[in-house]
N, C-alpha and C positions, 0 to 999 in steps of 0.2 A: 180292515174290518175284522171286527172279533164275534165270534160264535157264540150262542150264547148254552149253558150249562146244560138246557132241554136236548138242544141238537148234539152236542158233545155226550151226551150222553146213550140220546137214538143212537147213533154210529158205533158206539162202544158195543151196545146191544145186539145190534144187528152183527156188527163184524162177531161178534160171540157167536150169532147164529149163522156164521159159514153167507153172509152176503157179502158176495162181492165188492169192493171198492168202488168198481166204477157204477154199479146200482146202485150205491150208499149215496152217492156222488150227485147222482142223477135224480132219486129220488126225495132228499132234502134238499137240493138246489145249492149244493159247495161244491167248492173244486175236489180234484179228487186227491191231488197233494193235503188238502184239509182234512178228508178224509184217512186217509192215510197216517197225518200227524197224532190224530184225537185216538184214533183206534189201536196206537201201542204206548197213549200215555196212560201210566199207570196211577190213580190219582190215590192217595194216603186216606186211612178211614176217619 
């Protein structure tokens, strides 16, 4: 299952503002290894 760029993006956001992985997790309904992935890829502008 792939994520799609909105979500990938919310988690980016959030982990920027200090939320936790397993809140990020939780509250967009991904894993939290997902979470985790999205939030130290650095995407190119």
């Amino acid at each position: 299952m792939t994520i799609g760029m909105t979500v990938q993006e919310e988690i980016r956001r959030l982990d920027a503002e200090g939320v936790p992985g397993r809140q990020i997790a939780r509250t967009l309904g991904v894993s939290r290894d997902s979470v985790a992935k999205y939030a130290e890829l650095q995407l190119s502008p």
